[in-house]
Structures are given as C-alpha cells and as structure tokens.
N, C-alpha and C positions, 0 to 999 in steps of 0.2 A: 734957414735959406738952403736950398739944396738948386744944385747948378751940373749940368751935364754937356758932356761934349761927346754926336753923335757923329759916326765916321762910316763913308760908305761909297765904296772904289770899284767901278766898274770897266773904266778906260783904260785900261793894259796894254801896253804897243803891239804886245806880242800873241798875248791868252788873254782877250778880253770877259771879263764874266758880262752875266745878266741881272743875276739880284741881289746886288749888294746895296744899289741907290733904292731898291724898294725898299728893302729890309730895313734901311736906316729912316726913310720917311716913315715907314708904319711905328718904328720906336719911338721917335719924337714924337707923333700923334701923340702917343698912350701917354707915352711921359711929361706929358705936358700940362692934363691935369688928372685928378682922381678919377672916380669914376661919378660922382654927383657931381661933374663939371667945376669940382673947385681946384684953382692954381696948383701945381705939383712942382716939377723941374722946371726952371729956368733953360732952356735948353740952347743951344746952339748947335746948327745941323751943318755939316761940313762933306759936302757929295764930289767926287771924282778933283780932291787937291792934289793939283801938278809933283808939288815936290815934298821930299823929305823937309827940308828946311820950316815949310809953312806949317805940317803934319806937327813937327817935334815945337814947331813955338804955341802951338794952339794947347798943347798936352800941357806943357807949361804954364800957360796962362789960368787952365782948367784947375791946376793941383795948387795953384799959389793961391795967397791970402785966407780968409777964413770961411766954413762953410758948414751947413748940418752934415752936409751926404755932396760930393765930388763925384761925377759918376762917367765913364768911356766906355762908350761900345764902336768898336769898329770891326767892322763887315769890307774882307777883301783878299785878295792874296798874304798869305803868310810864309817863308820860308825855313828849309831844314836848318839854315842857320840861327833862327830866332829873330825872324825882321817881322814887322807887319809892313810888307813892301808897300811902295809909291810908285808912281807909273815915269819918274828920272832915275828908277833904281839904274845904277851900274855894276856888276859884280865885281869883286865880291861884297859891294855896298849894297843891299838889298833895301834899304829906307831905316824907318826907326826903329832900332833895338826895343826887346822886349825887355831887356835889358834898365837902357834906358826910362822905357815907361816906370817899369817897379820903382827906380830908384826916384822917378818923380813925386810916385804914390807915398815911398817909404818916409820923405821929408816935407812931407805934407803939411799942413797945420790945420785942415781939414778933419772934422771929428770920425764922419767915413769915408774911407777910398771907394772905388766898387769899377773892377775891371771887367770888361766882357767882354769877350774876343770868341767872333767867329771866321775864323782862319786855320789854314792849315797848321796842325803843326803848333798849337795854340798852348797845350798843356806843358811848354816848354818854361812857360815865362816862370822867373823866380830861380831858376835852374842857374849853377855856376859853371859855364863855360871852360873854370879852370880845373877847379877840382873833378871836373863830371858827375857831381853829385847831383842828385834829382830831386833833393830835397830844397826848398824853398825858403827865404828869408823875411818876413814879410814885417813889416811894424803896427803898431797896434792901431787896430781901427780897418785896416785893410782887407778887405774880402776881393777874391778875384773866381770868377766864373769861364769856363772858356769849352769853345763846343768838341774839343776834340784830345786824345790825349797826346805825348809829345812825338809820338810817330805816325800819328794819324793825318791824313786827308778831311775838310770839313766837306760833306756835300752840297749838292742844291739841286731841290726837288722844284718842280714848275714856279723856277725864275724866283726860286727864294730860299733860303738856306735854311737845310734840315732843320737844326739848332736855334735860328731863329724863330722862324714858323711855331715850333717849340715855345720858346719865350715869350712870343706874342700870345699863345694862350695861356701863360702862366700872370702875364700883363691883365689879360682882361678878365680874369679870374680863378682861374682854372688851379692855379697858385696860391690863392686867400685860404685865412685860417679861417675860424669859426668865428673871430672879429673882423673879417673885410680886410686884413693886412696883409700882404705882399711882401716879404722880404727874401732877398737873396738864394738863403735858407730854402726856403719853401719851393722859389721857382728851379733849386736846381734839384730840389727834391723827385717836384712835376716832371723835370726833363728825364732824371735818370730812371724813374719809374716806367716811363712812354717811351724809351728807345728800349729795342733788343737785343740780347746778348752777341748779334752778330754786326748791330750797327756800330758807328761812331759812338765812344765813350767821350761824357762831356766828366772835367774834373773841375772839382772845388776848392780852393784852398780858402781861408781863414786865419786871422790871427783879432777878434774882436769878442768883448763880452758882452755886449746887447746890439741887436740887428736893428736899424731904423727901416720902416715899409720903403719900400721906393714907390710903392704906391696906393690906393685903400682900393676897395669898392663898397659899397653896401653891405653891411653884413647880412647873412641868411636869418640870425637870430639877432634882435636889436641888443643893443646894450644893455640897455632899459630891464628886458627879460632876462638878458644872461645874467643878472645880477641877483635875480630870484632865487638861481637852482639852489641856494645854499639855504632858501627858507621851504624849501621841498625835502631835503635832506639834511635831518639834525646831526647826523654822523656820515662818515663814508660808505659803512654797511648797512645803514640802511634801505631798506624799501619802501615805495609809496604804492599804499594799496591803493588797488584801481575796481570798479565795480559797474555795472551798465550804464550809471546815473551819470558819467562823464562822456560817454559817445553821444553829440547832438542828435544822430539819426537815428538812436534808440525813444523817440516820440510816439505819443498812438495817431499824431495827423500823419506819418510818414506810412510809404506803401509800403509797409514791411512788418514783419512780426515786433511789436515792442514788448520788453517782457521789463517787469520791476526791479530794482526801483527805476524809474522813468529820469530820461534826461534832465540832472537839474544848471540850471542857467550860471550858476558860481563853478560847480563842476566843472562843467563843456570850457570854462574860459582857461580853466587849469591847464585842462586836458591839451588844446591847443598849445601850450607853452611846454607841457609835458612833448608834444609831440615835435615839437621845433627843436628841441631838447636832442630828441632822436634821429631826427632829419642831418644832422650834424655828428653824429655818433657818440655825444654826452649822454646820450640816457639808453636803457635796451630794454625792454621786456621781460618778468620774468615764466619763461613756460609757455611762452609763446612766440612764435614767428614774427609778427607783428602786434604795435599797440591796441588796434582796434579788438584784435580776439581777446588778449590781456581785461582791456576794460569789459566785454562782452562776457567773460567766462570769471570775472571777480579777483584776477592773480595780482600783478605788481608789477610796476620798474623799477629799474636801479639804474646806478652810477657806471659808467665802463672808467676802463681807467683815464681815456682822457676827458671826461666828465669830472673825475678826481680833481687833477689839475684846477678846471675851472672851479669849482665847489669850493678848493683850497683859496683862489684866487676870491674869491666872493666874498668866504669867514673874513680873512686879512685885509676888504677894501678895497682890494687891488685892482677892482673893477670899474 
C-alpha cells in the first residue's frame, strides 16, 4: 500500500504565488497510477489549507499507521525559520515546522517516508535549530528530496515551480532506469543533472537501504529480454561477434548493396535485442560508432559497466 499527502498553497494574504495549486494537481495525476494505468499512490490532494492546525493534522494522519511508501509533497511558501508557511501564519509562527514534519517521518511505522518540498529555504529540514548543525537526523527508511538548498529561494517559471516542473519529468519518465522504475534516487539524480551551476541547488538526504519506485512506466527494454543479456555473454569480458548476417537491411530484395553472408532471420532477431541492449547503455560496440557498422564490418559488442550490473543481475536470478 503506498498512500501520499499532496500540498499546494497559493492564497497568501500577503505574497500570493501562482503555481503551487497546479504543481500539486499535476503530482497527484502522475502519482496516482503507473504509467500502464495501473493504481500507484493512494493520494490525497490538499490545495490552499487555511490553517496550520489542519496542515500539521493531515501530516499526521499521513505518517500514522502502516504503509509500503508514506509520501508529502508540498508546493508553497517556506520560511528562513524552517516553517512550510499557512496562509493564518502569525509571526513569529510561520505554520508547520520542518521540524515537526521530520519528527513525524522519523516515528513512523511506515517502511518509506519520502519528503518533497518545493519551498524556499527547503534544504533546512532535519537541521538542529539548537546546535546549528546542518547535519541531519533522519531514521531508517527516510528519504527526503527538497528543491532548494537551506539559504536558497525556490523559483517559479510560467506559473510552475522550477523544481517541480523538474519532478514532473522525472515522473513521467525522464527519471526510469532501464527497468521502468522511478525512485527518489533517480528523479533527484534527473533534477540535479538539468539545473545549472548558477540555478537553485535541490538537496538529497537519505537514510534507507533499498528505494521502493514511487512510480514504474514501461520499460524501454522488456523484462523478458533484459534477462537474456547473461545468455549473450558467458563472462563479463566477453564479446559477441557481430557479422552482416544480423542487419535485416543487409538483404538482396533491399535497395542497397547486400554483400555475404546475407541477413539470417535467428540473427536479425538477436540483433534487435542486442540493439535494445544499446539503446539503454548496456551493451557498446566494439570499433565502431554505432551497431549497425559493428555488424556491417564483422567486429563485436560488449558489456559497459552498467551492462555488468545487469549481466550480474541475470547469472544470480535477480531478474
């Protein structure tokens, strides 16, 4: 069971934004089901809540009881003190502590937490207010994502936030490994690779030893075949000799020069898996650019290292 509480505050009395109620309906779309339309997050969307009071009982409701993956994102003002503000803030009460959220996540009984905050000032949470330390405490299972770090500003680009915008394409795939999986890991990999060194830094903390997807899509390479590569390569150094007879378009019905041995039909089906292989960056060529000259000129592919990984995963099963 994996259950989410999405948060997203626009109504400001003072400094009203604009896209934080988008931000947060576009996350509960995605998160709502995978990408082959099967069920994901449980979700509950929570758009321009009046007060601290309601904000910090929903947080609560969210981290209680038992669950695969507990998951918050809220999208809204955030202050130098460490509040994700509410629009009753009074100062120096800015709404609920970042504070408080952690300490929600840390006594959890939930197998993952997963915090995401796009607000300013976000890279604060986990930080001790007393000692000034900037290191974080987090308990097992906890992963927290946030778009900015703890002296930064979050933006927002046409009516949506830098950071999310970001997330949203790490949601809808942009994020997936080479099995269709989405986790944490990956999308804040995507984020930190696509901002640049003058934009907002988003930070990552963790304290968990295996990530649950928060979401799948399609793999590029099915299962089915990823499971092969390990009957392509009997070792990790080896090579699979490639030769013309694996390119389908080396035929003599084709408009093109076909030269021997002529495309055979077991070959080409190889070939294709060989090439999906590559498409993903498990498999390279060897002595060439690409597969097709490989097979065209008689050389070979191999394994890159994260080809290994999977190969390894294959021997052991684990596929």
């Amino acid at each position: 069971m994996k259950k989410a509480l999405i948060v997203g505050i626009d109504t400001y009395p003072n400094s009203p934004l604009t896209g934080c109620i988008n931000d947060a309906n576009a996350v509960a779309e995605l998160l709502r089901t995978n990408g082959d339309g099967s069920p994901n997050f449980d979700v509950k969307l929570l758009t321009n809540t009046a007060t601290k009071a309601h904000l910090l009982t929903e947080i609560t409701e969210l981290f209680a009881g038992v669950a695969d993956v507990a998951l918050l994102y809220f999208a809204g003002h955030g202050s130098p003190s460490g509040h994700l503000v509410t629009p009753d803030y009074q100062p120096p009460d800015y709404g609920v502590s970042q504070a408080d959220v952690l300490a929600q996540a840390n006594a959890s009984t939930c197998r993952n937490k997963i915090i995401i905050l796009d607000c300013c000032f976000s890279g604060q949470i986990g930080e001790s207010p007393i000692t000034q330390s900037t290191e974080s405490t987090l308990s097992e299972g906890v992963t927290i994502l946030t778009a900015s770090s703890r002296n930064e500003v979050s933006m927002e680009v046409d009516n949506q936030g830098l950071f999310t915008s970001l997330f949203l394409q790490g949601l809808r795939g942009s994020a997936a490994d080479v099995r269709g999986q989405i986790t944490p890991a990956g999308i804040y990999s995507f984020i930190d690779q696509s901002l640049g060194a003058w934009q907002q830094r988003p930070l990552f903390k963790t304290n968990t030893s295996q990530f649950l997807p928060i979401r799948r899509i399609e793999p590029r390479v099915p299962e089915k075949t990823l499971r092969k590569i390990g009957q392509y390569f009997n070792s990790p150094s080896d090579t699979f000799p490639l030769d013309p007879s694996f390119e389908f378009m080396n035929a003599p019905e084709k408009e093109q020069k076909a030269i021997e041995p002529y495309a055979n039909p077991e070959n080409v089906e190889k070939f294709k898996e060989l090439q999906m292989f590559a498409s993903v960056g498990l498999v390279e060529p060897v002595g060439e650019e690409y597969m097709y000259f490989a097979a065209m000129n008689g050389t070979a592919c191999k394994l890159t290292a994260l080809g290994l990984h999977y190969w390894n995963l294959s021997k052991e099963s684990k596929l």
